[in-house]
C-alpha positions as CSV (number, residue, x, y, z in Angstrom):
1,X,279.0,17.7,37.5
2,X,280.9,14.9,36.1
3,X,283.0,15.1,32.6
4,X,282.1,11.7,30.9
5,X,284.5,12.9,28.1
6,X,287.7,13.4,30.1
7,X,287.6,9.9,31.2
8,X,290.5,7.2,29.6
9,X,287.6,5.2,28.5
10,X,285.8,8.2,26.3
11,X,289.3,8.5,23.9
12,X,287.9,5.9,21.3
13,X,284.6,7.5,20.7
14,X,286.2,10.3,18.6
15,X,282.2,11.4,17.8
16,X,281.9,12.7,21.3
17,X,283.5,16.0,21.9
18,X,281.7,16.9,25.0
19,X,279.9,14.7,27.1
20,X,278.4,16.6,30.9
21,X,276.1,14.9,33.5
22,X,274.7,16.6,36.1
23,X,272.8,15.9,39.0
24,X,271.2,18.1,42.3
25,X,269.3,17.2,45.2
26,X,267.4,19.5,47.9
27,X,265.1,19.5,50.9
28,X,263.6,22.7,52.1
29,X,261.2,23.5,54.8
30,X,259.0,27.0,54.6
31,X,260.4,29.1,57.4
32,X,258.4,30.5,60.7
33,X,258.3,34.4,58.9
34,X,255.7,33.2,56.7
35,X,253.8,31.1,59.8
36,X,254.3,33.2,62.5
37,X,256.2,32.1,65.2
38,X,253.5,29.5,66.9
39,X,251.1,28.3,64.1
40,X,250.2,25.8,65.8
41,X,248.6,27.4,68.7
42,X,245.7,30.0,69.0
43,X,246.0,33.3,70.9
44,X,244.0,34.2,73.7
45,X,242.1,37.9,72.7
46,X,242.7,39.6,76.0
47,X,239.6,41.8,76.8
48,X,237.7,41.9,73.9
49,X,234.5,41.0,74.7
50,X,231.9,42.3,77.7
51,X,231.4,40.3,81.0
52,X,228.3,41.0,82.9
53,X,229.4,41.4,86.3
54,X,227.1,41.8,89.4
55,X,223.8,42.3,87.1
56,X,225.9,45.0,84.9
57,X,228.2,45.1,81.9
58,X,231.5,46.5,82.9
59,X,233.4,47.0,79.7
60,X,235.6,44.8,78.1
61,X,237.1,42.1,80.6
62,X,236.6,38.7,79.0
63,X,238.7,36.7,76.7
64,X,238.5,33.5,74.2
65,X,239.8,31.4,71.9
66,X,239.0,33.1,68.8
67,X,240.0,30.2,66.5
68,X,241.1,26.8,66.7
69,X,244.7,24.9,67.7
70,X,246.3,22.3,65.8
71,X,249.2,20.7,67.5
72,X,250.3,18.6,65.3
73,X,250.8,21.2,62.6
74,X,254.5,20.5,60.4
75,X,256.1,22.8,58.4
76,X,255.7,22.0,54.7
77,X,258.8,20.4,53.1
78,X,260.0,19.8,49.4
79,X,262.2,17.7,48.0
80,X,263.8,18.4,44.7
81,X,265.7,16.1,42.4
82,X,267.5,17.4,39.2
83,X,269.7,15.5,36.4
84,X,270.8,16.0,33.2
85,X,273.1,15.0,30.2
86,X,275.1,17.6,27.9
87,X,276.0,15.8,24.8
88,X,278.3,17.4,22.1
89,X,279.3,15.5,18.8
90,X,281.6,16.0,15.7
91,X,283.1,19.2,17.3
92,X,280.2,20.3,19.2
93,X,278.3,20.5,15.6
94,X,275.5,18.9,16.8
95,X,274.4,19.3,20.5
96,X,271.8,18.3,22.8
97,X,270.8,18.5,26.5
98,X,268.3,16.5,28.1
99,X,266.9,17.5,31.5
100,X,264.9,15.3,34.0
101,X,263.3,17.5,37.5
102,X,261.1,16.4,40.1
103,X,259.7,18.7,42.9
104,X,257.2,17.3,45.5
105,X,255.5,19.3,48.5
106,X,254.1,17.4,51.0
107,X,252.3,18.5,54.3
108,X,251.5,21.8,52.5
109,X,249.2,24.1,55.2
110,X,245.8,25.0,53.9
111,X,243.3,26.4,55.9
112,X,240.4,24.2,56.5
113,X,237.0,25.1,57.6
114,X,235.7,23.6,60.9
115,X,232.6,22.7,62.0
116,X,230.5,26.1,61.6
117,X,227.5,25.0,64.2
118,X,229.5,24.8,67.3
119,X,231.0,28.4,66.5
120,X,227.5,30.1,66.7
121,X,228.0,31.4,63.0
122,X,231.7,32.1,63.1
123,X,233.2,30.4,60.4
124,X,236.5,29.0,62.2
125,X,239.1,28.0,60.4
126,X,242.3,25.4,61.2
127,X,245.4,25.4,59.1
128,X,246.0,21.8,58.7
129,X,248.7,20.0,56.6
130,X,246.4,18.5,54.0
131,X,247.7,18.8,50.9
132,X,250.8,17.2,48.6
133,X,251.8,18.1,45.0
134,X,254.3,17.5,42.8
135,X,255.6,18.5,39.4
136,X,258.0,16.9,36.9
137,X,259.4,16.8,33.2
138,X,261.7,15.7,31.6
């Protein structure tokens, strides 16, 4: 925050009683809670489906890939940008305060459906950064 009104140059503009700007930046990342702690790879599902071994099934001793990888998954990151103006006049008889924001998301994860044929009717899914938004005002 900077006092534009405590400044030498502010004592001839005997309007201005108060006089603020302001100003903030940020980058975030989303954390691994919300991801897991390997998002990127798929888990093996030990034993969960039957193996015919020597002309019988035996129970549950196979495993697979029950989804897809993506290793080049990023965490999603936004940058945010904030400044604004406090303006006071005539004794702070007549204020004002203006506001500019920006926020953007980029690489945001969605979940993307993947080619349904070669997973015999499973509808796999890979979360993929595909997405970007942003939002503003002033």
């Amino acid at each position: 925050m900077c006092r534009i009104d405590q400044e030498n140059f502010m004592h001839a503009y005997k309007a201005v009683s108060e006089m603020k700007l302001r100003g903030g930046y940020g980058l975030t990342g989303i954390n691994g809670v919300l991801l897991g702690n390997y998002p990127y790879q798929v888990p093996v599902q030990a034993n969960q489906s039957d193996y015919p071994f020597n002309g019988a099934i035996t129970g549950p001793n196979g495993s697979f890939y029950n989804n897809l990888a993506n290793p080049t998954l990023e965490w999603e990151t936004t940058k945010q940008l904030n400044i604004g103006l406090d303006l006071g006049l005539w004794k702070n008889k007549f204020t004002l305060t203006a506001e500019y924001f920006r926020r953007q998301t980029d690489n945001l994860i969605i979940n993307v459906p993947y080619l349904r044929h070669l997973a015999l009717g499973h509808a796999w899914v890979v979360p993929t950064n595909a997405a970007s938004m942003a939002q503003q005002w002033l």
